[in-house]
Every structure is written in C-alpha cells, then in structure tokens.
N, C-alpha and C positions, 0 to 999 in steps of 0.2 A: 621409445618416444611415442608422446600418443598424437594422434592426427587432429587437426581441429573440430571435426564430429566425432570423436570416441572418446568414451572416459576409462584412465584406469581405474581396475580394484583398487580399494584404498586397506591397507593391510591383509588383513583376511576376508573383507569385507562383511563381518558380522561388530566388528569394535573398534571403537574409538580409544582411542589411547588419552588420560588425562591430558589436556590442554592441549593436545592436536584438535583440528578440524576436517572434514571431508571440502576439499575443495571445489570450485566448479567443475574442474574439468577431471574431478573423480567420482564415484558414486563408490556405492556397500554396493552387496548383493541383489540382484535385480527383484528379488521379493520384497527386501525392504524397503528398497527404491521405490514400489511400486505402495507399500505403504504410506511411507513417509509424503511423494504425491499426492495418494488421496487426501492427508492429513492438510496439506496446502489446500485441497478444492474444499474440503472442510470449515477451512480457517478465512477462506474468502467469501465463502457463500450469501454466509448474513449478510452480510456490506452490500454485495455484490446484486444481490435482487432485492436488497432496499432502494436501492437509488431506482430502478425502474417502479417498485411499488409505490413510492410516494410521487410520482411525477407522470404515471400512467402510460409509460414503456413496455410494451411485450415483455416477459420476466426471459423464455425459452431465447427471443433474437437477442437479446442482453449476454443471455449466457454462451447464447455461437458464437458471439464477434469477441467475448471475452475468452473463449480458449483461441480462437483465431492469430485476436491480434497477441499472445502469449508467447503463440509460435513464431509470425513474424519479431517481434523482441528478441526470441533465441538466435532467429535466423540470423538479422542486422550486427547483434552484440556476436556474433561467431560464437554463440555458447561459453563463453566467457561471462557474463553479468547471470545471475541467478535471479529470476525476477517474474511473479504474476502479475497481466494487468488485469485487474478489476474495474468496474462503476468509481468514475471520480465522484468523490460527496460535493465537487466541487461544482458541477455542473446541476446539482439541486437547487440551485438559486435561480440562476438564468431557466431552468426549463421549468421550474413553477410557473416567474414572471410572465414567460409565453406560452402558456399553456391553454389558453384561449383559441392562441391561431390555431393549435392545431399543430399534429406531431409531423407533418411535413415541414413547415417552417420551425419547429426547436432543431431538427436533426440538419436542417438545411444551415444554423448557428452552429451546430458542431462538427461539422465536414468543415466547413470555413476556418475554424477554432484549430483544428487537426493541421488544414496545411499551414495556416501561421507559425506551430509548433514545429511542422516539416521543417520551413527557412528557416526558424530560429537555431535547429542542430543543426543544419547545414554549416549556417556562422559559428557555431561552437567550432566544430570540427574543422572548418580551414584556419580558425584563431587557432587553435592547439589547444595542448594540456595549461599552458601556461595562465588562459582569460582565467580558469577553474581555480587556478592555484588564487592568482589575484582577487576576484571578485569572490570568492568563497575561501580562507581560510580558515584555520582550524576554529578560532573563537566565531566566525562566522557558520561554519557547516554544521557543530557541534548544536549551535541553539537551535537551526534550522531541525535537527533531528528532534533534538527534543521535542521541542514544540508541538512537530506533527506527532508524536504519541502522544504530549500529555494534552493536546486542544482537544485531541478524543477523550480524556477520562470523565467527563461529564456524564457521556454516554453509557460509557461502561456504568457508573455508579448509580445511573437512572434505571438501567435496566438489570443492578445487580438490586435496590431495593425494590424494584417493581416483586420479587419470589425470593426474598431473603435468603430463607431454606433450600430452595432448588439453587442458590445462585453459589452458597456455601458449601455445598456438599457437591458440587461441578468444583470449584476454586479447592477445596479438599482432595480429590479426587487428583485433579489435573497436579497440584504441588507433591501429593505423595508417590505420584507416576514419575514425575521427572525429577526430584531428591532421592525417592527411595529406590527408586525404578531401577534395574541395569540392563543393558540391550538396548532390544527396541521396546522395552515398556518404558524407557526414560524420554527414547525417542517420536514417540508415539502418546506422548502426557497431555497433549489438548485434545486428541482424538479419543484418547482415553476418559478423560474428564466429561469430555462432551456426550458421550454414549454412556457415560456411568448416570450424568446430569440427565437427559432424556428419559433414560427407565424411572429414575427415582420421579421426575416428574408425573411420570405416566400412572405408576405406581400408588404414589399422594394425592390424585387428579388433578393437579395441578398444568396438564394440557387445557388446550383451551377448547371453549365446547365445541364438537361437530369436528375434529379433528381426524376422526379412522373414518367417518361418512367422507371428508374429504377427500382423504386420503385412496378410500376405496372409489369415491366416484370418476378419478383424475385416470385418462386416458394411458395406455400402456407407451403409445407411440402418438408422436404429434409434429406436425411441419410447422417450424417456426413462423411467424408473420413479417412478413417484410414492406416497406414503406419507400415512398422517391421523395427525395428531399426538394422542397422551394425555398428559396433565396428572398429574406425580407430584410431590409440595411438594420428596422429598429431590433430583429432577436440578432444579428451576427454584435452587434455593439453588446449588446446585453451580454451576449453569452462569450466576448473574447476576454474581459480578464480573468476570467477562468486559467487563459495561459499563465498568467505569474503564479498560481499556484502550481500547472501541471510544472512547470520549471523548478520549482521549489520542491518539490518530492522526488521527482528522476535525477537532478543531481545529489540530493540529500542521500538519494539512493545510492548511489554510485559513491558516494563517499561511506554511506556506512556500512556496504556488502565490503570497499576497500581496509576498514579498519576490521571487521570483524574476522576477514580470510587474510590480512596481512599481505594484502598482493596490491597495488599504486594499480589502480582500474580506470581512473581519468583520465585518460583517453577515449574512454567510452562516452563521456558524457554526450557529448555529440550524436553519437550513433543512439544512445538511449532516447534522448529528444527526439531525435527522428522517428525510431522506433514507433513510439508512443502517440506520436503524430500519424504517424502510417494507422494506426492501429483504432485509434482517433476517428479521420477520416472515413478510412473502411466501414468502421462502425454508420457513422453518420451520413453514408449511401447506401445505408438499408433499414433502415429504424432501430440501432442499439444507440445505447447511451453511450459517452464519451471515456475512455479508459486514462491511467492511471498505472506507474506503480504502488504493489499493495504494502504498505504498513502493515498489517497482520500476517504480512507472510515473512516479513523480518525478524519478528517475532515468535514464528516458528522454526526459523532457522537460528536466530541467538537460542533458545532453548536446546535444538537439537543437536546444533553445531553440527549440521549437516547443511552445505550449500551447493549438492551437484548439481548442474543443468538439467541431468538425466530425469531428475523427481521431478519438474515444472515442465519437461517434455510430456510424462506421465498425466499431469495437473491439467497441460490443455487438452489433450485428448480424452479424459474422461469428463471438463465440461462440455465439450464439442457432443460427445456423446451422450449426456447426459440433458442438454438441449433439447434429444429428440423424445426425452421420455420425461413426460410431464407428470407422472404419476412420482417422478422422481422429488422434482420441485415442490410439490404438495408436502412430502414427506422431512422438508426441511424445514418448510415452513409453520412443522407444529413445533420445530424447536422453542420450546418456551426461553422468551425474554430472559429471564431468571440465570439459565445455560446460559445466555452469548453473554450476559453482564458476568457469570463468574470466568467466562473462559477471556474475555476481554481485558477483563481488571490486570490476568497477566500480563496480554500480550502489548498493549498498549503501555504498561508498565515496564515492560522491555525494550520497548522502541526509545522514551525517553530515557529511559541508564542507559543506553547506547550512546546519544547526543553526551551525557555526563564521562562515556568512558571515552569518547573521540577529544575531551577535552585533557581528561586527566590523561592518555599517553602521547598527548602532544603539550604538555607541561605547560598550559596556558595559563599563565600570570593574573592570577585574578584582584592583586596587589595594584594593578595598572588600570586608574580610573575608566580607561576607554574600553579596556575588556569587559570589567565589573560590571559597568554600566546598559553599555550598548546590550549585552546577554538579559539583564535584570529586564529591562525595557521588551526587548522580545519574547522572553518567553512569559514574561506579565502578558503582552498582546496575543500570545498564542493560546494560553491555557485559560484565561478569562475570553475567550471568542473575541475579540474585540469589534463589532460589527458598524463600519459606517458605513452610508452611504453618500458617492461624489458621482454628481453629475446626473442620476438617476440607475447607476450602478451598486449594489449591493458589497463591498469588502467583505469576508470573513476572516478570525484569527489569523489564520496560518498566511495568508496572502499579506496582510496587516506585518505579522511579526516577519517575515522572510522580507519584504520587500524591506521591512522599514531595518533590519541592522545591514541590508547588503547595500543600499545606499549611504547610512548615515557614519556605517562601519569605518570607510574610506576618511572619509570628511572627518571624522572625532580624532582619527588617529594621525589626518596632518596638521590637524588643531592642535594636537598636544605636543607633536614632536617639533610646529614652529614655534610656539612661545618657550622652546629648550628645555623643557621638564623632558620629552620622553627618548630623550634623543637617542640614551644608554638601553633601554626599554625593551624586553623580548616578546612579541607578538605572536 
C-alpha cells in the first residue's frame, strides 16, 4: 500500500505497457522521473517568462513563485492531481492596463485576485463533488478543454511561420521521437524535438543576433527581485475577471488529468482552486505574476502517458533552482520562436483532442440541438479569441467561451426539455 507521499514503481519502471498509464501516485525509475520533470520545466518555460516579459515582471521572481507555488499545488492536492502552475496569459490584460501605476499596484490586483480564488475553492469544496458534476458536465467540460488548447493555436502557427524550417524540422523531430521512439525517447519527444530544433537553429543562424554575447554576459548566480504590493480599487476591478478564467482551467484541469488517468479526481476541484489561489497570492506579495494550471504540461503528459506527481515534484525544484541562475534564463531565451511554434503546434493540439476525447468516452449526443449548439458556440468563442470589452474590462476567448456554455448550458437544456422535445434526451 503506498502512503499518501510515496509513489510505487509502476512495472519495472523503465515501460509502459500499451494503453496502461503511469499514474499519479506511481512514477518509472527516478532517472526518468527526473527527466520526464525537466521535460515539464522545458514545456512551461516559454509561456512561463513571456507573461513577465511582455508586462515587465522580474523574469527570475516569476520563475520562484512558479516552482513555489507547484509545490504548494502538490501539497493541498495530497499528490494526487499532477499539475504545474505557470504565468496565467490571463493576467496579461489587466497588468498591461495598469502598467503605468507601477508593479506595486498590478501585484497589489493580484494578491487580491488570489484570495478571491482562495473563497471561491473553499465554496467548491464544502458544495462537493456534486456543484462540478452539475455546473460542468461532460458536453460542458469537454469544450472547456478544448477551447483552452485550440484559443492557443494562433500562437503556435505565428510562431511556427515566424522560422518555417526551424519550426518543421522541431515538429519532425519531436513527431518522430514520440511515434518512432520506444523508452524514454518517446517519452522525452518534446525535449527531444526541442534540442534537436535549437541546434539546427544555431547551426542555419537562424538564433537571433547577440544570442552567445548574451548568454555569456548573464550572471552565473542572481537574487531574485522582490516588490510590496499597494492596493488601488481601479487595478483589483481590472485585474479580478481574471478569476473566470483561472476557474476555467483548474477545473478543466481536474477534469482532464480525470479522463486521461481514468481515476473521478473531482473532489479535488476545490482543493486545486484554492491551491492556485494560494499560489496566486504568494506570488502577488512579492512581485511575481499570477499562476495558473499549465496547458502544456497536459500536453506533455497525453504524449508521454506519464502523470506521477513525482516528475512535477522534480519540475518545481529545478525552476526554484533555476531562478537563482540567470545565465540559465538567458539561455532559454534564445530559443528561437520557430522551436516553440513547432513544439506548440503539438502540444496545444493535444490539449484540444483531449476536450474531443472527454466527449467521445462520455458518448455525448451531438444529435441533441442543445449539445451541438452550445459546444459550436464555444468553441467558435474560444478559438476565434472572441475579445469584448464590458464595463471597462477587457474579456478574452477562453473566459468568453467558458463562461458563456456554463451559463447558457443549464438554460438551453431546460428550454428544450420543457417545450417536451428533450425529455427522452441523453445529456
């Protein structure tokens, strides 16, 4: 029996057996484990110091509070949920708009943002598993998944034709590592792809100028910068609907690490909300950006079919460590665009056939106007960005398409089953 910190070996711990998984609470062999981890700090990195690059966050306090708050995650979930938080892209809105005040007042918007998210798991978890089953079922959770990968493939295909050639022969590389691959070269295919994609860059010069000057000029060791948050009413307004999305992704999450390991995880939802709010918080009483579960790291566990806790134990402890050396982050940062658009186009392409495979093993009825529809509708707002703004607040896709079928989900379906057409209807 293993304890709620231990994982067993999962067979021999070098193989996976066709259509088995490494669960959470098993890992491989602790060399692979400790692979497979980097391959996660790998898979989150891009994302992960873009939200502080484009919003002008410390890169190194971004990446503390994001192995930080990874571990709190594991803590709360008891090692049970397999999950990195990274930079939400959600909070790129609100901390552009306030960007003027000044990074005391953005981070002062996302400590506030954090404990909102705290109460909100709290309410999950005294409601039960049951609010999750109701307000999210399968034709609702399904397109929520989707969405959040495919609202990303814009990106990916911007930055796959930004370097054609580096982005095809990464997207080469990575597909022939995890189809032809067996071990851990199948399990290890966007690591692999990634580092194939980097040389051949470096190789066609296709890095960007002043890259190894960079690289060599960047500090061996470095103390992150840290910041004290102020409280201003107009960034905590700007920067709280942020929560409908961080909601939209930790339960999405929690639904799709349950369909892909085959184990009913909601009951966690709650605890992940909080999690993420903790982690949130934390962040936003010392100047990091606001966390998130990562989409690309789902994406690297449907490829690898490996979801121990053990590897994202691994994940925070080498960015926590990796915080302290800046010469590190430099070195990521010549990743040419080209790379993360071909290692994206899968992963993100993964995330949504997820949402598509949560629908087809819960045999959703796409015959049933209210299924058909309500999905059509969302994932149109999700993958087209759908961007309005109310009130003086900015909407993006994923907020847009999550909110709008988990409200109108309910209402369409007692619209059709009072006028007696759905009454026979399986949902």
């Amino acid at each position: 029996m293993t304890s709620t910190w231990g994982w067993t070996v999962h067979g021999d711990g070098k193989k996976i057996a066709p259509g088995a998984v490494v669960s959470p609470k098993e890992r491989l062999s602790w060399g692979r484990t400790i692979g497979i981890g980097m391959q996660h700090v790998i898979a989150m990195f891009g994302a992960t110091l873009l939200v502080p690059t484009l919003t002008g966050f410390p890169v190194n306090t971004t990446l503390l509070f994001s192995g930080l708050g990874t571990i709190l995650f594991l803590l709360i979930t008891r090692n049970r949920l397999p999950s990195y938080l990274g930079s939400s892209f959600a909070f790129i809105a609100p901390l552009t708009a306030t960007q003027a005040q000044g990074i005391g007042v953005q981070i002062g918007g996302i400590l506030v943002a954090g404990l909102v998210l705290i109460a909100i798991g709290f309410a999950v978890k005294a409601a039960g598993r049951q609010v999750i089953d109701a307000v999210m079922p399968p034709t609702v959770t399904g397109a929520i998944v989707a969405l959040i990968g495919l609202n990303l493939a814009p990106t990916a295909a911007t930055n796959f034709g930004s370097q054609p050639l580096v982005a095809a022969v990464t997207l080469f590389a990575i597909l022939l590592a995890t189809v032809a691959g067996r071990g851990m070269v199948a399990r290890l295919g966007i690591l692999i792809g990634v580092i194939v994609g980097w040389v051949f860059a470096a190789l066609s010069g296709n890095l960007a100028p002043g890259s190894v000057e960079t690289i060599e000029a960047a500090a061996w060791f470095g103390i992150p910068q840290f910041h004290t948050p102020q409280f201003q009413l107009s960034a905590i307004l700007v920067t709280l609907p942020v929560i409908i999305v961080l909601i939209a992704e930790n339960v999405g999450h929690v639904k799709a690490v349950s369909e892909m390991t085959g184990e009913n995880l909601d009951d966690l939802a709650g605890d992940a909300l909080i999690a993420d709010g903790l982690a949130t918080t934390l962040a936003g009483g010392f100047g990091g950006s606001g966390t998130t579960t990562y989409a690309e790291n789902i994406g690297v566990m449907a490829a690898t079919r490996v979801y121990s806790t053990a590897a994202y134990w691994v994940a925070a402890f080498t960015a926590i460590a990796l915080a302290f050396i800046p010469k590190f982050g430099a070195l990521i940062f010549t990743i040419p665009t080209g790379v993360l658009g071909g290692a994206c186009l899968v992963l993100y392409g993964l995330i949504g056939m997820l949402g598509i495979r949560i629908w087809q093993d819960n045999k959703v009825d796409f015959n049933n106007p209210v299924n058909l529809t309500m999905a059509a509708v969302a994932l149109v707002a999700g993958i087209g960005n759908l961007t309005l703004t109310v009130f003086g607040v900015t909407l993006e896709g994923i907020a847009w398409g999550s909110v709008g079928i988990i409200v109108l989900y309910p209402i369409m379906k007692k619209l059709y089953t009072s006028i007696g057409e759905g009454k026979n209807a399986t949902f």
